[in-house]
C-alpha positions in Angstrom: 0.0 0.0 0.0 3.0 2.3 1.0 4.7 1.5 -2.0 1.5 2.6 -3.9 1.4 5.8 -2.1 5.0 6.5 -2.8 5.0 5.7 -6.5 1.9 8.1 -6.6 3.9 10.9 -5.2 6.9 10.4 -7.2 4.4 11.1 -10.1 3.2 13.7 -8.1 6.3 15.2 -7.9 7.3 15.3 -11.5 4.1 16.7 -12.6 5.1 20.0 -9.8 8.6 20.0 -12.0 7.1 20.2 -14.8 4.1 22.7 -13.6 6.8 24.9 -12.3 8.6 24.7 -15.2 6.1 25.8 -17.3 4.3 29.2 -15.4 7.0 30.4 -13.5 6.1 29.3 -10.2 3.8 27.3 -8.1 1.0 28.4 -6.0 0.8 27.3 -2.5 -2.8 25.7 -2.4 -5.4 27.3 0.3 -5.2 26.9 4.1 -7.0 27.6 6.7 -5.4 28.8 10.2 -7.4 29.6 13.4 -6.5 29.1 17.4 -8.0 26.8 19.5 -10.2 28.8 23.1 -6.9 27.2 24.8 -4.6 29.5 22.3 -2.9 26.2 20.3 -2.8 28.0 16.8 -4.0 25.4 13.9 -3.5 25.8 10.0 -5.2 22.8 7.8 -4.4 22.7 4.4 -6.4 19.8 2.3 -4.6 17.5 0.0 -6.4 14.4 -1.1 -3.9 13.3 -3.9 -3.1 10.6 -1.2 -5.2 8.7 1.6 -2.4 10.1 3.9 -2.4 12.8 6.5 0.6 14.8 8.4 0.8 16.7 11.1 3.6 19.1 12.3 3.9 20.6 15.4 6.0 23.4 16.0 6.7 24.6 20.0 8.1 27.7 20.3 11.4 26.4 22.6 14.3 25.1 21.5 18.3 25.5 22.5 17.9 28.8 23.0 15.6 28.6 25.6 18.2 26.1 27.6 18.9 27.5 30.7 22.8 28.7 31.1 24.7 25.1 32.3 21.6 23.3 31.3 22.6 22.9 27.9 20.8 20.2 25.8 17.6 20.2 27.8 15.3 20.9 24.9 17.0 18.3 22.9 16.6 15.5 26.3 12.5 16.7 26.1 12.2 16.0 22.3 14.1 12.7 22.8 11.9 11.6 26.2 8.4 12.6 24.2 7.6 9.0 23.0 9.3 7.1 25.7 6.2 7.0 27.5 2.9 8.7 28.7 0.5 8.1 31.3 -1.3 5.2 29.0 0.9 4.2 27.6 4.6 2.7 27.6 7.4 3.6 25.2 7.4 -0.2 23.6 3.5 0.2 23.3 3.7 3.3 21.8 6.6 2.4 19.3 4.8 -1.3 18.4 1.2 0.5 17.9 3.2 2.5 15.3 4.9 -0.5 14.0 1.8 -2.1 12.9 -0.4 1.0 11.6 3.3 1.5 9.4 2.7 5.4 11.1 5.6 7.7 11.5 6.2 9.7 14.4 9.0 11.6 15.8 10.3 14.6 17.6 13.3 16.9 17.5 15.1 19.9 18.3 16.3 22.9 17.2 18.0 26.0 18.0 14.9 28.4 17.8 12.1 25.7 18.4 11.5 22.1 19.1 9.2 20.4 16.3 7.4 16.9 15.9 6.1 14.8 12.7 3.4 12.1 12.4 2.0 10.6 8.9 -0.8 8.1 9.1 -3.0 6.7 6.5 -6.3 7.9 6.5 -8.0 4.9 8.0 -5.6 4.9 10.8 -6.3 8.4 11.2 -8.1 8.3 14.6 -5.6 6.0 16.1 -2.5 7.8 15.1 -4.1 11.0 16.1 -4.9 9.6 19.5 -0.9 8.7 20.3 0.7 11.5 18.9 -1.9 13.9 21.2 -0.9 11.3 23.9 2.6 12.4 23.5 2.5 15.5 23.1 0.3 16.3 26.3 0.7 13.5 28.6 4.9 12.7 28.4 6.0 10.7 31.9 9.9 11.5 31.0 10.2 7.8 32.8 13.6 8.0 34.9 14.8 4.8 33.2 14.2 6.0 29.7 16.2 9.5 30.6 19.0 7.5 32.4 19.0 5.8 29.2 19.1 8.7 26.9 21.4 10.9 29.2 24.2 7.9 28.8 23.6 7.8 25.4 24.0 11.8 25.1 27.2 11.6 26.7 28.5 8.6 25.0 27.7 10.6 21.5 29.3 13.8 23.0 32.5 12.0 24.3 32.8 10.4 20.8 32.2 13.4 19.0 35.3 14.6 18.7 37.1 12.2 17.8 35.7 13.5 14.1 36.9 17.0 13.1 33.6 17.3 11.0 31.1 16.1 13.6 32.2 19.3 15.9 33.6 22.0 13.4 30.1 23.5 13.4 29.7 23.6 17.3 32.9 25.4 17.5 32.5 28.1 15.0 29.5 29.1 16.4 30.4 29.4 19.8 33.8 31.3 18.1 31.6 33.9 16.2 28.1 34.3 18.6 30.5 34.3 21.8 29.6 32.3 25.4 26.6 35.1 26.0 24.7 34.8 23.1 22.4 32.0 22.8 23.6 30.7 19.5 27.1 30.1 20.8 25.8 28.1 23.8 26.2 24.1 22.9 25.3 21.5 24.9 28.8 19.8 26.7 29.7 16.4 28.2 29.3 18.9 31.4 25.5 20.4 30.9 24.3 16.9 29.9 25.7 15.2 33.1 24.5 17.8 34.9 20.8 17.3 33.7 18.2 15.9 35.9 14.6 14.7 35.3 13.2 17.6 37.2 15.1 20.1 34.5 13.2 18.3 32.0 10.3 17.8 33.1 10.3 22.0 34.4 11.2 22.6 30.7 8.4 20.8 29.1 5.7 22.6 32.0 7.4 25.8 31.2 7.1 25.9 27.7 4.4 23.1 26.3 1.8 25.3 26.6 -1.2 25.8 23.8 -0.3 29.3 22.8 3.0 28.3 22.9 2.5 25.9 19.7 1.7 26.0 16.4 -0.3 22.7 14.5 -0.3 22.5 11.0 -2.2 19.5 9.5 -1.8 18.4 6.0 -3.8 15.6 3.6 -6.6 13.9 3.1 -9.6 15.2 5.1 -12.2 17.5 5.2 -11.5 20.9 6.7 -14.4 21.4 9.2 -14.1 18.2 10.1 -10.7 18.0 11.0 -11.3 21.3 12.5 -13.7 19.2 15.3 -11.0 16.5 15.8 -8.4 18.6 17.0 -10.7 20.5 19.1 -11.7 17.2 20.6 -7.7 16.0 21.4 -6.2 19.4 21.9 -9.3 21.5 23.1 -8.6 20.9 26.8 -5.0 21.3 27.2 -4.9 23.6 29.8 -4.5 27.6 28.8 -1.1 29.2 30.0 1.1 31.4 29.0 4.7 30.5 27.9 8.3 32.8 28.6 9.2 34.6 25.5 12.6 33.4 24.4 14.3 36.4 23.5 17.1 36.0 20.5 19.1 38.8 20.0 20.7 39.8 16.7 24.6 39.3 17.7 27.2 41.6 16.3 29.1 41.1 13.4 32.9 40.5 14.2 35.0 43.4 12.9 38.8 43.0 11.8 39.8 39.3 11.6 40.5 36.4 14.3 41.2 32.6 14.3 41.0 29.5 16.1 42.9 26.9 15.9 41.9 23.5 17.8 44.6 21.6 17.8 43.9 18.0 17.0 47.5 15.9 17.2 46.4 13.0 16.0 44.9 14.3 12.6 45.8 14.5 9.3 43.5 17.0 7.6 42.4 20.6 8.7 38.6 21.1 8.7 38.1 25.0 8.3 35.4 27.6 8.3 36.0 31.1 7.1 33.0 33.6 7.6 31.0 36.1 9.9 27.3 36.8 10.4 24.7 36.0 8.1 21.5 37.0 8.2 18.2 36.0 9.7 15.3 34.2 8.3 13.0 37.2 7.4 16.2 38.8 5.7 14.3 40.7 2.4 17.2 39.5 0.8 17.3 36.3 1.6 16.3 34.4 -1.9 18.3 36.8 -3.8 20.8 36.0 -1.7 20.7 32.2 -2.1 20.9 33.1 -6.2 24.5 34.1 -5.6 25.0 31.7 -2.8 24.6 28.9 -5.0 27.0 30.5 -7.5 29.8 31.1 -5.0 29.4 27.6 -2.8 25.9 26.0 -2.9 26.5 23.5 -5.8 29.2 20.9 -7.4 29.8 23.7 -9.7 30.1 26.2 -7.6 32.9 28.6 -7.4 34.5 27.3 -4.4 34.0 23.3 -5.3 35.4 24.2 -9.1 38.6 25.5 -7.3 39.1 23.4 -4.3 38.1 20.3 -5.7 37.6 19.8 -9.4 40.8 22.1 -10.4 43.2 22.0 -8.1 42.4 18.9 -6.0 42.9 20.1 -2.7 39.8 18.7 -0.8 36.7 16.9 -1.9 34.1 18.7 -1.3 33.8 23.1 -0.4 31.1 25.1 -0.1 29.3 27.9 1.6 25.9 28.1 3.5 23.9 31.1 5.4 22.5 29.4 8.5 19.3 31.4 8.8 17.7 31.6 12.4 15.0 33.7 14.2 17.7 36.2 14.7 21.0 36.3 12.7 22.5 33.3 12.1 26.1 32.5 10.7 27.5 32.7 7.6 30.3 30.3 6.7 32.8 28.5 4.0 33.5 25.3 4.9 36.0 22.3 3.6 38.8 20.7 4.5 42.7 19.4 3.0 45.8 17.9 3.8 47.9 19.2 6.8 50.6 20.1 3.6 48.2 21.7 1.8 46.4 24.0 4.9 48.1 27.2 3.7 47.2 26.7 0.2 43.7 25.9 0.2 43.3 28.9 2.5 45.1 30.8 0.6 42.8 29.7 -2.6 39.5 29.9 -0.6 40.6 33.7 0.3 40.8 34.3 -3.3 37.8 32.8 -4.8 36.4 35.0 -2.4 38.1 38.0 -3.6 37.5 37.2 -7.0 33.3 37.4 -6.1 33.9 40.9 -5.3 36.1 41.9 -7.6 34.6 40.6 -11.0 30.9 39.8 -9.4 29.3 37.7 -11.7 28.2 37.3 -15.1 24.2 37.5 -16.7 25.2 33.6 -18.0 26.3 32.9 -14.8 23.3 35.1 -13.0 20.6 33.1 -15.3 22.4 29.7 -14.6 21.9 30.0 -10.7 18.4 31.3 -11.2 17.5 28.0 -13.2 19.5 25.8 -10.6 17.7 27.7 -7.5 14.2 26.6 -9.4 14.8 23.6 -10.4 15.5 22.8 -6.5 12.6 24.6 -5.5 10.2 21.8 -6.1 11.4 19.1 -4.1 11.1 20.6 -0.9 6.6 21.2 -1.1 6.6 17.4 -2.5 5.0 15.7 0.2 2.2 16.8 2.6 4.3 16.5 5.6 7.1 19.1 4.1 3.9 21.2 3.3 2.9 21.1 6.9 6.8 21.5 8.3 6.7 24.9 5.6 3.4 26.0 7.1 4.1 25.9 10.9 7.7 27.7 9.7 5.5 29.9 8.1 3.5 30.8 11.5 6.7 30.8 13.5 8.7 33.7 11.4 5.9 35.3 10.8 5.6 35.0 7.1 2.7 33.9 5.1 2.0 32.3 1.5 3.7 34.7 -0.6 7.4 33.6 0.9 6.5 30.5 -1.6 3.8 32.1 -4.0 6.6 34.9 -5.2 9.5 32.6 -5.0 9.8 32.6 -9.2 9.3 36.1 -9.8 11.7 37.4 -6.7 14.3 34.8 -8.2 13.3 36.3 -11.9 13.7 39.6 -11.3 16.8 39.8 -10.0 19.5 41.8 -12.0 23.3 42.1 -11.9 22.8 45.2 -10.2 21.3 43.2 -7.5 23.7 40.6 -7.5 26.6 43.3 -7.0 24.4 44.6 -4.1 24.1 41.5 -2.3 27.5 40.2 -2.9 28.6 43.6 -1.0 26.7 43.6 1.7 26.1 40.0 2.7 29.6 38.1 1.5 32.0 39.5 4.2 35.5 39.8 2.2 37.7 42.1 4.3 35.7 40.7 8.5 36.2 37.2 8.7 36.3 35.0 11.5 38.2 31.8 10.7 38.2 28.5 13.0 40.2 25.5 11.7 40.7 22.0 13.3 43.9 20.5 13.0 47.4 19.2 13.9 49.1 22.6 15.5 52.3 21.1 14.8 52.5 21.1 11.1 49.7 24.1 10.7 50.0 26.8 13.1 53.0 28.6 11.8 51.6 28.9 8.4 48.2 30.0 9.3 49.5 32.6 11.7 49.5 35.2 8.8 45.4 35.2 8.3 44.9 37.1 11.9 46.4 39.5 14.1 46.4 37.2 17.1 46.0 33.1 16.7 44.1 31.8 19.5 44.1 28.0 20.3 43.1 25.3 22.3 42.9 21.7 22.8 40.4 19.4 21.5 40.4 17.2 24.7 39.7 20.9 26.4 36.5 20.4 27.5 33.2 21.9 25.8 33.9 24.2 22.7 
């Protein structure tokens, strides 16, 4: 039946291409939102392509709202969620899944903590009922966090043992800084320090109805639907949640470097970058146009350079990390210990070269026609629909962040492009962290900063 479904979509999927292809654009298909007497915001979109039927929930918590040496407790919550209620046990819950073939899951990130469930239509009422269950009625069982707070520190003791596993957790605490809420990660030290109680305070403190958006996608009837959440979600008690406050951080000026010394290595993992920009940025598509230019595909200016001309790594490329508030902006790859001083020396001037040449109208049209091309992939299914919507609700934007997606990529000129490239692409502040043997790298990457800073990777936390 699955397979069915799956072949459907595919077919699905291709016909969207092709659609986009062909107008310019797709148009998100209607919605309804309202809130719940309780404050729980809904928004139900129908889709009956598929007997199938997705929810995402979106609570307005994640990392950032860890308290300071409480690290990872957001991320303990979303883990505990289906590990048992007060009906039912985490092995009934996961077999009652099991044999409906549902899908359900829970995770965190660093502005909120979200959850998925598909079901099939005729399993609609029963996968409703456990997903509600978990959501409102989590035990947090003190075996099953035991459990899971082992299993945290075993994954954060082993982390680092791979330079690529951790780069990321140590440029941002590098660029936001200790005291800003994206450069707080959770250590070996916050998780052991964790108890039940934190969790369970975090959950009473922030699951709350107003607190939490619901976005159902698929096969039903609106009104309907509208009754059935109203009936599971309808008494969760009323109360307000804290605001978790993200501040935009400021951008480093001059330049700085890390440089984690890892003896037992024989590659530098790097990231060169500053602040990028947040998730509402009025920018931001145009600037993913010249993103995927400069790092976001195989072809990209940085992968042509690093890997497919000069061989120095096998992979480079750049992202913009975009948050609630300001997230990072970063190039990342990684080379030989002997060749650390010339890939970062190549990287610098790739860079260089964007701002100095820009780019062409071929080049312009080809990341236009790239960025579209991907476009479609990520509505496909109903439970991406319902992820985009509760995003939507969260940031505050609305259908036309997908309905104008063509036309904002189509109207861009070079002008623009030259525009963006100067104000988003930092080229003279950078913040660089590498990871490394300090033996054979740190005299030759002295010259990129002023001052080298460095520490061990055994030091503890990042």
């Amino acid at each position: 039946m699955r397979k069915r479904i799956f072949s459907f979509l595919f077919i699905v999927l291709l016909t969207a291409q092709t659609a986009f292809a062909q107008s310019g654009g797709i148009k998100l298909p209607p919605y309804k939102k309202a809130k719940l007497k309780n404050g729980l915001t809904i928004i139900l979109m129908e889709q009956h392509e598929v007997p199938l039927v997705s929810f995402s929930v979106l609570v307005k918590a994640g990392a950032t709202a860890d308290a300071a040496g409480k690290e990872g407790t957001a991320a303990m919550v979303a883990g505990l969620l289906r590990k048992g209620t007060k009906t039912r046990t985490g092995d009934q819950i996961s077999n009652d899944l099991d044999f409906t073939g549902a899908q359900l899951g829970f995770g965190d990130g660093a502005d909120f903590t979200t959850g998925r469930a598909e079901f099939v239509k005729k399993d609609l009422a029963k996968g409703l009922d456990i997903f509600a269950d978990c959501l409102l009625a989590p035990m947090f069982p003190a075996d099953e966090f035991i459990k899971l707070q082992k299993q945290t520190l075993d994954g954060l003791k082993a982390a680092k043992d791979q330079a690529q596993g951790v780069i990321g957790e140590y440029y941002n605490a590098y660029l936001f800084g200790s005291a800003h809420p994206y450069g707080r990660n959770a250590t070996e030290a916050s998780a052991a320090a964790l108890t039940r109680d934190d969790v369970a305070k975090f959950y009473e403190t922030y699951y709350t109805p107003s607190n939490t958006i619901l976005s159902v996608v698929g096969d039903f009837a609106t009104a309907e639907m509208e009754k059935l959440l109203e009936a599971k979600f309808g008494a969760w008690p009323a109360k307000n949640a804290p605001t978790v406050n993200v501040p935009d951080a400021a951008a480093f000026t001059g330049k700085k470097l890390l440089l984690i010394d890892k003896p037992d290595s024989t590659q530098t993992y790097y990231r060169i970058g500053n602040l990028g920009v947040a998730r509402t940025n009025k920018d931001r598509i145009q600037i993913n146009v010249i993103n995927t230019l400069f790092g976001g595909r195989f072809t990209s200016m940085l992968n042509d350079a690093l890997r497919v001309s000069s061989g120095l790594t096998y992979g480079a490329n750049s992202f913009f990390d975009q948050r609630k508030a300001r997230g990072s902006f970063a190039i990342a790859t990684y080379t030989r210990n002997e060749t650390t001083e010339k890939a970062i020396d190549l990287t610098l001037k790739i860079l260089d070269q964007l701002h100095a040449e820009g780019i062409s109208e071929k080049d312009l049209q080809s990341g236009k026609n790239y960025l579209k091309g991907q476009f479609p992939p990520t509505i496909e299914t109903n439970d991406q629909l319902a992820a985009q919507l509760a995003s939507f609700e969260f940031y505050g934007l609305d259908a036309s962040d997908l309905n104008d997606f063509a036309q904002t990529v189509d109207a861009m000129t070079l002008a623009d492009a030259q525009r963006i490239i100067k104000t988003y692409f930092p080229k003279e502040n950078l913040v660089f962290v590498l990871i490394g043997k300090a033996s054979e790298i740190e005299t030759a990457v002295k010259k990129y900063a002023p001052k080298l800073e460095k520490k061990a990777i055994t030091d503890a936390g990042y």
